[in-house]
C-alpha positions as CSV (number, residue, x, y, z in Angstrom):
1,X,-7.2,16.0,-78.8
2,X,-8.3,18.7,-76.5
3,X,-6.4,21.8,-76.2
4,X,-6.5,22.3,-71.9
5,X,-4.5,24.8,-70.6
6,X,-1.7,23.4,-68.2
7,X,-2.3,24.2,-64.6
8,X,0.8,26.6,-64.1
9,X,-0.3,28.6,-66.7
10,X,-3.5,29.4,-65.5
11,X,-3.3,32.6,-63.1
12,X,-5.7,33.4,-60.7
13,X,-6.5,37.3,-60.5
14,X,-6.3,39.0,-57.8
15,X,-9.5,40.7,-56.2
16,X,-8.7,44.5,-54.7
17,X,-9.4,44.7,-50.7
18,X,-10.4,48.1,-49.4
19,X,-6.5,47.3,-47.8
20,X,-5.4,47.6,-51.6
21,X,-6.3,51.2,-51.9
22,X,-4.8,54.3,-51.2
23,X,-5.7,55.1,-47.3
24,X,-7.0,58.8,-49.0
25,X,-9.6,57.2,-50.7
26,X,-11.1,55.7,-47.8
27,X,-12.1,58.7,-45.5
28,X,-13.9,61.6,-47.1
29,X,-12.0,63.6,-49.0
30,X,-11.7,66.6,-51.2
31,X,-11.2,67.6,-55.1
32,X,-7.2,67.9,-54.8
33,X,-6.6,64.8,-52.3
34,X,-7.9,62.5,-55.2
35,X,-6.1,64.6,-58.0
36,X,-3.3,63.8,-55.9
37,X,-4.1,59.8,-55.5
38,X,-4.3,59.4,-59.7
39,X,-1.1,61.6,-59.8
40,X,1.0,59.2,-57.3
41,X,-1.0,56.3,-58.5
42,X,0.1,56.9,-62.6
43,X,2.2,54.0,-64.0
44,X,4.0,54.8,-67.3
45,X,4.9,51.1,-68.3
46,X,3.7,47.3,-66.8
47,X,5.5,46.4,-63.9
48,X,4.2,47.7,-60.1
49,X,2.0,50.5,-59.8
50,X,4.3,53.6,-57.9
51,X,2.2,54.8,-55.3
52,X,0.8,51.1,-53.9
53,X,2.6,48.4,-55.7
54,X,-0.4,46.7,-57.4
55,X,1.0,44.6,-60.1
56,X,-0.1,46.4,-63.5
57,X,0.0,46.2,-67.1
58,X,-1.6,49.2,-68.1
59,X,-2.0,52.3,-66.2
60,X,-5.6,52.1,-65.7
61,X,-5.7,48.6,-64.0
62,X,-3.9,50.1,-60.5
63,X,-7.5,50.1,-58.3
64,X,-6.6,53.2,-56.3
65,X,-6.3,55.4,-59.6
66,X,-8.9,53.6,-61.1
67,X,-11.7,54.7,-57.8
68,X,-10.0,58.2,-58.1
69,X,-10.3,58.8,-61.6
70,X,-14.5,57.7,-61.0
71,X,-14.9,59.8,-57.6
72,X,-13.6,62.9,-60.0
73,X,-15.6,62.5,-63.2
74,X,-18.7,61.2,-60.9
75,X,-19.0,58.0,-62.5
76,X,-19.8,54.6,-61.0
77,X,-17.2,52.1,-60.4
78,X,-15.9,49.5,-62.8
79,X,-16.9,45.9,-62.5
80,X,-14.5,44.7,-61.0
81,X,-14.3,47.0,-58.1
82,X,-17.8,47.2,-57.1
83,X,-17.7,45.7,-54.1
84,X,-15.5,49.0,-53.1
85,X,-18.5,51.3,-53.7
86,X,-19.9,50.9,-50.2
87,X,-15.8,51.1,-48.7
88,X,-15.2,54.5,-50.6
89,X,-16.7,57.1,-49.4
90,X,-19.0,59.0,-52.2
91,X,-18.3,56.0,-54.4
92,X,-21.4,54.3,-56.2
93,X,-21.8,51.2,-58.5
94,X,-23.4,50.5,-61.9
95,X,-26.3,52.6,-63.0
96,X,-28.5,54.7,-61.0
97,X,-32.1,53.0,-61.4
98,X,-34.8,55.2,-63.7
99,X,-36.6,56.3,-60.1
100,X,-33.3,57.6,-58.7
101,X,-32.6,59.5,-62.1
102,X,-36.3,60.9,-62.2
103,X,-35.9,62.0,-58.9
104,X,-32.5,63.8,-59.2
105,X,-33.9,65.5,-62.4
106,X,-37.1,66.8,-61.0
107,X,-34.8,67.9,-57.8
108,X,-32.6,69.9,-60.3
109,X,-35.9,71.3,-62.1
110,X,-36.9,72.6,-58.9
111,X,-33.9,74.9,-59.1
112,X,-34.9,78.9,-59.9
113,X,-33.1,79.2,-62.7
114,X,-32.9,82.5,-64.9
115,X,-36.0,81.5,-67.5
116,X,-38.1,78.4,-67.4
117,X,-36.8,75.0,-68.7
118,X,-38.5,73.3,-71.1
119,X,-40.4,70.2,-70.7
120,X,-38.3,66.9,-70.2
121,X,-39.2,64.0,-72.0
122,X,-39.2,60.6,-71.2
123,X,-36.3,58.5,-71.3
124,X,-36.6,55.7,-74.6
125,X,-37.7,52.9,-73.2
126,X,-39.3,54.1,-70.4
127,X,-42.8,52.5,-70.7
128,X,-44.9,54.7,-67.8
């Protein structure tokens, strides 16, 4: 006997629309707008998310705290809301590719800084 789930237990989830998120999030915006978006956007228990009404279990899962929280640490976007990254403006999506960070570093190498910088080495695995 086969163990298949019954059809009303099985939930579809839902997929966050640029519509979803916090109108803040979509237009350029500053260091205390977005503080602002993950303070009205915090959920203390499951339920509905405060500030938009996302259904949530967890805090993290409401999208529009979720994009803030990454906008202010500077980190790319989860999985699942990827497809954001080119809605949000200075939002970016999985991992930078070697010739982007290479780039970026020798950029910040260039800098005068107050005594030279020691060599870099290469990243592991790099096989150039």
């Amino acid at each position: 006997m086969s163990a298949r789930r019954s059809p009303e237990w099985v939930v579809p989830e839902r997929v966050a629309q640029p519509e979803d998120l916090d109108p803040r999030l979509l237009r350029p915006t500053g260091r205390t707008d977005r503080l602002q978006v993950v303070v009205e956007h915090y959920v203390v228990g499951a339920g509905r998310c405060p500030g938009c009404g996302w259904p949530v279990v967890r805090r993290q899962e409401c999208p529009s705290r979720q994009v803030a929280v990454c906008l202010l640490d500077n980190r790319p976007l989860p999985v699942r809301l990827a497809h954001l990254a080119d809605v949000v403006p200075g939002a970016r999506a999985g991992r930078d590719s070697a010739a982007v960070r290479e780039r970026e570093r020798a950029e910040l190498d260039a800098l005068p800084g107050l005594f030279a910088a020691p060599a870099r080495s290469p990243e592991r695995g790099d096989t150039s």
